[in-house]
C-alpha positions in Angstrom: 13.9 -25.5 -88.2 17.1 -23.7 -86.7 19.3 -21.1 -88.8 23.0 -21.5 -88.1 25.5 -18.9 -89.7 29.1 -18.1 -89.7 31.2 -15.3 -89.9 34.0 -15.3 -92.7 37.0 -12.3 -93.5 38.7 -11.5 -96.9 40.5 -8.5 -98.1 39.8 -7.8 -102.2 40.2 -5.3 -104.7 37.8 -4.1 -107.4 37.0 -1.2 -109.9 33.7 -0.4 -111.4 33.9 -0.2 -115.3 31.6 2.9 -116.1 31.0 3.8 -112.7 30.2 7.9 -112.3 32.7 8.4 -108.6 35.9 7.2 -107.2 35.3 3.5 -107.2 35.8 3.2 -110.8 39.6 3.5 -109.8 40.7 0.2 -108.6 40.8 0.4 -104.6 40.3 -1.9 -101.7 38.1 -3.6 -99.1 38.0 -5.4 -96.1 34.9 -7.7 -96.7 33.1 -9.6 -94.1 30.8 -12.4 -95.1 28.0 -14.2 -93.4 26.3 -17.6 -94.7 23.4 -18.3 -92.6 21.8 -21.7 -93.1 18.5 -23.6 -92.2 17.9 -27.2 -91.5 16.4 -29.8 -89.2 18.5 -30.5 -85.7 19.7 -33.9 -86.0 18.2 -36.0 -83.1 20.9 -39.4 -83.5 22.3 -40.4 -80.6 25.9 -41.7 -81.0 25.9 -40.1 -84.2 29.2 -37.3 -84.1 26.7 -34.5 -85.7 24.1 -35.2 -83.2 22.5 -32.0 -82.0 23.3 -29.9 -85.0 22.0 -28.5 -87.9 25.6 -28.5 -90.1 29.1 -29.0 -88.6 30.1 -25.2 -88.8 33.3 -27.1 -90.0 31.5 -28.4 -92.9 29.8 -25.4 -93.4 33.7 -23.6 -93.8 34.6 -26.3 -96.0 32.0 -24.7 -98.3 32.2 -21.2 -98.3 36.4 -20.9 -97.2 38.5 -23.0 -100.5 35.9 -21.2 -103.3 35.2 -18.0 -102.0 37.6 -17.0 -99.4 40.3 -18.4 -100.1 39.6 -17.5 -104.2 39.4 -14.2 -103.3 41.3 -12.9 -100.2 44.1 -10.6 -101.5 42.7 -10.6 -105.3 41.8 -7.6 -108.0 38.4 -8.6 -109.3 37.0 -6.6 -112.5 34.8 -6.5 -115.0 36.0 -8.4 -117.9 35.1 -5.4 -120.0 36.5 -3.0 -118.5 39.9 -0.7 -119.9 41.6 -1.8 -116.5 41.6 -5.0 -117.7 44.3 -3.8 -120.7 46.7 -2.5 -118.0 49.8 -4.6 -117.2 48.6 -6.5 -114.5 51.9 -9.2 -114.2 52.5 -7.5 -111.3 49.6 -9.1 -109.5 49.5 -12.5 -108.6 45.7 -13.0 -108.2 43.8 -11.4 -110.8 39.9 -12.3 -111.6 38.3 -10.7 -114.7 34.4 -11.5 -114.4 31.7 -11.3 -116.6 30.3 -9.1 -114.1 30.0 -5.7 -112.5 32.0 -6.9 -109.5 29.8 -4.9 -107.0 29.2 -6.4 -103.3 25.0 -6.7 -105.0 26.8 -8.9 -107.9 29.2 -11.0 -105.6 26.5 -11.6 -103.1 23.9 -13.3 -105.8 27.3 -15.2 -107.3 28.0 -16.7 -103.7 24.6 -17.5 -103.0 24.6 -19.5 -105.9 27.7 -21.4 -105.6 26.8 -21.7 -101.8 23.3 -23.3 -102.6 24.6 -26.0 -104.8 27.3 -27.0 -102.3 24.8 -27.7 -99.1 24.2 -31.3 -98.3 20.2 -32.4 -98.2 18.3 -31.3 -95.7 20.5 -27.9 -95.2 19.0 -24.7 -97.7 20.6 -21.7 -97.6 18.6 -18.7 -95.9 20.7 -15.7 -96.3 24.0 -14.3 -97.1 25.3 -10.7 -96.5 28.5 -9.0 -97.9 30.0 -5.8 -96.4 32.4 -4.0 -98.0 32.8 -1.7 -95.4 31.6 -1.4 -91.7 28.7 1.0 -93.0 27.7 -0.9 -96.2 26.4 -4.2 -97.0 24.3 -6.6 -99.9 22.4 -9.1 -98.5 20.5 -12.5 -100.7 17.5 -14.0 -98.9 16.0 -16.5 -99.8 12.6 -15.5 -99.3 13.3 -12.8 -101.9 14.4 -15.4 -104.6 10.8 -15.7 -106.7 9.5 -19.2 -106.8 9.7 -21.4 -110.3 6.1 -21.8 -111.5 4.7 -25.2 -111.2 
């Protein structure tokens, strides 16, 4: 098995409904996100993936259009919180989840959509948000408890 990961940017804004300190006021980050993935090296000659894991192409075409892309440049909030009332026509991409929209809560929501999106053979090990060059979530996937059989 060989873990392969890339390396994606976004700018977002947020505000935490109910939070007790300054990010409760709508403010900004410059997020980096990494997607690391697992699989078996494909061992095909002649075949134009032969020698890798995932096209790291492929892998952008995953994580770039539904996350990136979604978000770079957006105000994410709670769906319940009073920021949510505020005339927001001004901004073009606007996102109210049904979610605290902390880097712990994005990171689990990714890691989800991520998972489903992997072709067979390819699982997803770990991703990490960081909101700031200090502060980070990270989802691993040997921390995710195991369905009972």
């Amino acid at each position: 098995m060989i873990r392969i990961t890339k390396e994606f940017k976004f700018e977002m804004a947020h505000a935490l409904h109910g939070y007790d300190g300054l990010c409760a006021n709508i403010h900004g980050h410059s997020y980096r996100l990494w997607v690391t993935v697992k699989g078996k090296v494909k061992e095909e000659l002649g075949h134009p993936k032969n020698g890798m894991v995932m096209d790291f192409g492929d892998l952008k075409k995953v994580v770039k259009p539904n996350i990136v892309d979604k978000f770079d440049h957006a105000l994410v909030l709670n769906a319940n919180s009073p920021h949510a009332d505020i005339n927001l026509e001004a901004f073009d991409k606007v996102y109210h989840l049904d979610y605290q929209p902390t880097s712990e809560n994005l990171v689990i929501d990714f890691a989800n959509y991520i998972k489903a999106q992997l072709p067979d053979g390819v699982s997803l090990v770990k991703v990490v948000l960081s909101e700031t060059a200090t502060s980070f979530a990270e989802w691993n996937e040997d921390d995710v408890p195991s369905p009972n059989i």
